[in-house]
C-alpha positions as CSV (number, residue, x, y, z in Angstrom):
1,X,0.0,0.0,0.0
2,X,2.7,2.2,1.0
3,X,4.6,1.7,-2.6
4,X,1.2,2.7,-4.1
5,X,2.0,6.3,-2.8
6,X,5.3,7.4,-2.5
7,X,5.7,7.9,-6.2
8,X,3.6,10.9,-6.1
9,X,5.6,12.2,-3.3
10,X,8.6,12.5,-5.3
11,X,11.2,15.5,-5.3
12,X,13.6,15.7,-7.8
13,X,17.1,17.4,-6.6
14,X,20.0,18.8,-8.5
15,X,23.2,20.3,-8.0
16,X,22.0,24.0,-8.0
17,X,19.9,23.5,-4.7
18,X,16.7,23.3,-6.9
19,X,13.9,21.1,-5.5
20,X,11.3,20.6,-8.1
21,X,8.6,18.5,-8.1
22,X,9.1,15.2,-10.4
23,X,5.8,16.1,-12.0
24,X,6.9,19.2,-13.3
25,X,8.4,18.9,-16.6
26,X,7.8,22.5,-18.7
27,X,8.6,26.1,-17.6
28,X,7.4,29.1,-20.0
29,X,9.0,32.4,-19.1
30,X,7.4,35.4,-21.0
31,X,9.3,38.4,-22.6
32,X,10.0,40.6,-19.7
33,X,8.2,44.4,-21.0
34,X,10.3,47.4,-20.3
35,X,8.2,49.7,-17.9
36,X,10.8,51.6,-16.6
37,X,10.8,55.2,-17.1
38,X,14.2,55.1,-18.8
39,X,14.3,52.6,-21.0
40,X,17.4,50.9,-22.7
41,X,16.1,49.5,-25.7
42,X,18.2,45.8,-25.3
43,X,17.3,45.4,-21.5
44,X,14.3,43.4,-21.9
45,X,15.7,40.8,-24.1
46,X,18.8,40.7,-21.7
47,X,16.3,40.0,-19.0
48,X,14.3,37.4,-21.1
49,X,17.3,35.8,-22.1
50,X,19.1,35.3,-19.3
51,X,16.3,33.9,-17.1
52,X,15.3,31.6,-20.2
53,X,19.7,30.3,-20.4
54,X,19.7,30.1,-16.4
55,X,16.2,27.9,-15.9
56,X,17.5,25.6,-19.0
57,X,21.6,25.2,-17.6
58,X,20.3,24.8,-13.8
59,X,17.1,22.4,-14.5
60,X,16.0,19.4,-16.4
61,X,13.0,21.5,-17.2
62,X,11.5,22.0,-20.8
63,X,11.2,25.8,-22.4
64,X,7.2,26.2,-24.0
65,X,6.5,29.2,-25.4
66,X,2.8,28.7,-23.4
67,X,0.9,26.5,-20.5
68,X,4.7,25.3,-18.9
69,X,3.8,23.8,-15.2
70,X,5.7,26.8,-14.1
71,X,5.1,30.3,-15.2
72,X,7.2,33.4,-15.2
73,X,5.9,36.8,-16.2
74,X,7.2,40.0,-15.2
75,X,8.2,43.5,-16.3
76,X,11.2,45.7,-15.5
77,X,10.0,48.7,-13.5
78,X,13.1,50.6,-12.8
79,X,16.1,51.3,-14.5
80,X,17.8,54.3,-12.7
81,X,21.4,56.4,-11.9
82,X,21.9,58.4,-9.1
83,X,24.8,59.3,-7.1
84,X,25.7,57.8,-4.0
85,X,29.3,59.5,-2.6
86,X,29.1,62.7,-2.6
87,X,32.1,64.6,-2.5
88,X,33.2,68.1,-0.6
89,X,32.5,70.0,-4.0
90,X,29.2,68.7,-4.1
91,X,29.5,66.2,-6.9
92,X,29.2,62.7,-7.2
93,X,32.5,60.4,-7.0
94,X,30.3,57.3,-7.2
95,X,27.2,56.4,-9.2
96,X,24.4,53.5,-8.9
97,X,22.5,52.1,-11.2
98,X,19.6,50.5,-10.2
99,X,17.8,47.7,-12.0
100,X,14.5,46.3,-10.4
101,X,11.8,43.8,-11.8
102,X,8.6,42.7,-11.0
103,X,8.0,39.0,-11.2
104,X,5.1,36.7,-11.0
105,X,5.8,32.5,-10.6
106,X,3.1,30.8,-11.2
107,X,3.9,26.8,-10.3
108,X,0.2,25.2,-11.9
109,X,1.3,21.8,-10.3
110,X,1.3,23.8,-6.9
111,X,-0.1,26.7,-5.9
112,X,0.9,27.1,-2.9
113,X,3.9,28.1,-4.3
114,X,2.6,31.1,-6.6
115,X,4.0,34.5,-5.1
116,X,4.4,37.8,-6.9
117,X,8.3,40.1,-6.0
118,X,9.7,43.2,-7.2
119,X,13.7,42.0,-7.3
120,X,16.0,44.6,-7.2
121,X,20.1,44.8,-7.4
122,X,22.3,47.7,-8.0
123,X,26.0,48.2,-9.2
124,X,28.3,51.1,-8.0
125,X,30.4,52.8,-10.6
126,X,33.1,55.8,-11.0
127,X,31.3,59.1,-11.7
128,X,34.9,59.0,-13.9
129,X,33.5,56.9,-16.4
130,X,30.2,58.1,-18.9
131,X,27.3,55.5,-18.2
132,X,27.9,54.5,-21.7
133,X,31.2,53.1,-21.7
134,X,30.0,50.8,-18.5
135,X,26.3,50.0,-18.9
136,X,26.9,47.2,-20.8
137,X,29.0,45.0,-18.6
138,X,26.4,46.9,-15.7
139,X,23.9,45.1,-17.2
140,X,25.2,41.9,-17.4
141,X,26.5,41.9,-13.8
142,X,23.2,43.3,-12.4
143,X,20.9,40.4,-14.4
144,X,23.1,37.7,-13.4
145,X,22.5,39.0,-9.6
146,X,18.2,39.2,-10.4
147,X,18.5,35.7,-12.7
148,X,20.0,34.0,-9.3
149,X,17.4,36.0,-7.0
150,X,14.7,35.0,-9.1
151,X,15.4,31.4,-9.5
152,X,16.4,30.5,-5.9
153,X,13.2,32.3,-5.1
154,X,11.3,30.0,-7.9
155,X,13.0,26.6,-7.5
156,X,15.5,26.5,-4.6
157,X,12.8,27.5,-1.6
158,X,15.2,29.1,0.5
């Protein structure tokens, strides 16, 4: 009787820290929108793309474009630079940008694990340097911080 059940109580485990239900087999994570009020035109696919490469390196998990047992949708909602060290001459020796995203997970199989976060990470840089020479690698240093948040808030259950 006991052997009856236990299949259904299965956990799959990886190497990542992910613990994901053996009957979940599909993810589908949409394009991220760009809702910030400054908007750099490649930031939304970065997002997208990033999340999409991370789920399919760090799981067994299929990509669907629609209906995957787990769902993420979100938008980015800030994209911002300000100053943070402020020197004696009143100007700025340090900048931050700011990158922050609103997600909703969506687990179909389970949902008591639904839950809805705004994620958001920042990077210092040299008021030396234009935004433009250093957004780029920014960026990619900022999304590999949210991808992380994200997925250990998704799968890992920390």
């Amino acid at each position: 009787m006991i052997m009856v059940f236990l299949p259904s109580c299965r956990v799959s485990y990886s190497f990542t820290g992910a613990s994901i239900s053996a009957s979940v087999k599909t993810v589908t994570i949409h394009y991220f929108t760009n809702n910030a009020g400054l908007v750099v035109p490649t930031l939304s696919r970065t997002v997208t793309d990033a999340l999409r490469d991370y789920f399919t390196s760090q799981t067994n998990l299929v990509q669907v474009d629609r209906d995957g047992d787990l769902l993420l949708d979100g938008s980015i909602t800030q994209y911002s630079v300000m100053p943070v060290a402020i020197q004696g001459n009143e100007t700025a020796a340090m900048n931050r940008l700011t990158i922050q995203v609103n997600v909703k997970f969506t687990n179909k199989t389970d949902s008591k694990q639904n839950w809805e976060s705004i994620f958001s990470r920042y990077q210092d840089y040299s008021s030396s340097y234009n935004l433009s020479s250093v957004q780029e690698g920014l960026i990619k240093d900022i999304t590999e911080q949210l991808v992380q948040d994200i997925f250990n808030k998704a799968v890992v259950n920390w």
